[in-house]
N, C-alpha and C positions, 0 to 999 in steps of 0.2 A: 661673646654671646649676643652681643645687640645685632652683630654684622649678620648672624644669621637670622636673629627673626626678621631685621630690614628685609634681607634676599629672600626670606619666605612669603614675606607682603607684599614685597614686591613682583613677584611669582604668582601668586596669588591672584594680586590685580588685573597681571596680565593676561592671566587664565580665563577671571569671570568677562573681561571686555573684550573678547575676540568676537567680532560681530557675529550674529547670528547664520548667514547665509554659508559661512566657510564652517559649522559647528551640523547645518542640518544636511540631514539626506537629499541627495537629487530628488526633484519633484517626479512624481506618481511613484515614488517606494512607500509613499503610506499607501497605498490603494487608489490613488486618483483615479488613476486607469479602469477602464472597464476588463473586468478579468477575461481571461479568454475562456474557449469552450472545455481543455483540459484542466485549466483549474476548478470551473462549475463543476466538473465531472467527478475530481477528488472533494468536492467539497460537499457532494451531496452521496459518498461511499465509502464502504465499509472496509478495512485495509487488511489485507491477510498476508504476513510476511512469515518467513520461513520455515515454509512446508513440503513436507520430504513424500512426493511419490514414488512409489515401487514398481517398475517394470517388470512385468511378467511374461511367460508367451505363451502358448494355447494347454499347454498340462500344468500350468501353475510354474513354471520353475522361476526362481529371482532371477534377473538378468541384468538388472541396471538400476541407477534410485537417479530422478530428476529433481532436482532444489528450486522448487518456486513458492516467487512471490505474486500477488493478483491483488486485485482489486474488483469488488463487486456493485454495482450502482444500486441506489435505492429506488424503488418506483416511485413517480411524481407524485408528490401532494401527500409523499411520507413523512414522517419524522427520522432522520439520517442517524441520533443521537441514540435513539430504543433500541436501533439494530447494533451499533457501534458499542454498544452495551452488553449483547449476546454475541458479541463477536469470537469469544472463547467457546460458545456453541455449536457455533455456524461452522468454525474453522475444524472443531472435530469430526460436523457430520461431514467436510468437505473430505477432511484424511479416510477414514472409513469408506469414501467411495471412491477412492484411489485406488484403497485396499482389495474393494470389491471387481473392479475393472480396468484393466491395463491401461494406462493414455498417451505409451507411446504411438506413433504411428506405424504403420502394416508394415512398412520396408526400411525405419530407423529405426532401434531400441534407443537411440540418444536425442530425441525429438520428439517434443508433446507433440500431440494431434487436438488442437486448442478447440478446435467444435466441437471434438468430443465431451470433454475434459468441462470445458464451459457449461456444457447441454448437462452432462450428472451431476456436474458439483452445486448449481442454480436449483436443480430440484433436490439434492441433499440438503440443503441450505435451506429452501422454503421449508421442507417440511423439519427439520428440526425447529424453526419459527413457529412453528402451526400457520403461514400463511401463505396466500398463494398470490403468487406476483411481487413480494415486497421484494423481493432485489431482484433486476431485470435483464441484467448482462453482466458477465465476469468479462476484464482485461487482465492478461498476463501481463506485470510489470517489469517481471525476469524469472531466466528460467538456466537454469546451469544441469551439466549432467554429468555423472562420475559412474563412469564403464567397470561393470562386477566382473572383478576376475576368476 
């Protein structure tokens, strides 16, 4: 019994005295660094992860469903946090104007048309908010598509 609490303390010891520099992260993993323009980007928008739009072609019929995710930017000298808070809002009026207009492109049903798509889900988006401008650009983060058979 003593040999083991020895090799425990002494375990122990050697644990707490391993110098500090072999113990901490490479320097700028706290943030030293100046972040770059992609992370500014996520850090001041609103995250929309998996949402399923419906492809359709000119008489309505289902054709295909595209699986993306986006990200929407807040306009400057917003609060990022107000919106990231109706973000179960945002991201409904986004599905409903899916629902409302096709965003594959004219010659791929397996391929959003991101101007499009961007251009009505920004104005579905405000106006579920009641504001106009607070998120100013949508990026597509990913986008996957599954062919209706």
């Amino acid at each position: 019994m003593r040999l083991s609490r020895r090799l425990f303390f002494a375990a122990f010891i050697a644990a707490i005295s391993v110098q500090p520099s072999l113990a901490a992260p490479p320097a700028g993993a706290h943030g030293d660094a100046e972040p770059t323009a992609d992370e500014k980007e996520v850090a001041r928008s609103v995250q929309l992860d998996g949402m399923v739009f419906p492809v359709f072609d000119a008489r309505g019929k289902l054709k295909n469903y595209l699986f993306v995710n986006a990200r929407m930017l807040v306009g400057p000298g917003r609060d990022p946090w107000k919106y990231r808070e109706k973000a179960h809002f945002i991201r409904d009026a986004v599905v409903r104007a899916a629902h409302r207009t096709s965003f594959a492109t004219k010659d791929d049903m397996n391929k959003l048309d991101e101007k499009l798509a961007a251009a009505e889900c920004l104005k579905a988006a405000n106006q579920s908010i009641g504001e106009k401008d607070a998120l100013v650009t949508m990026t597509f983060t990913q986008i996957a598509s599954q062919a209706n058979s």
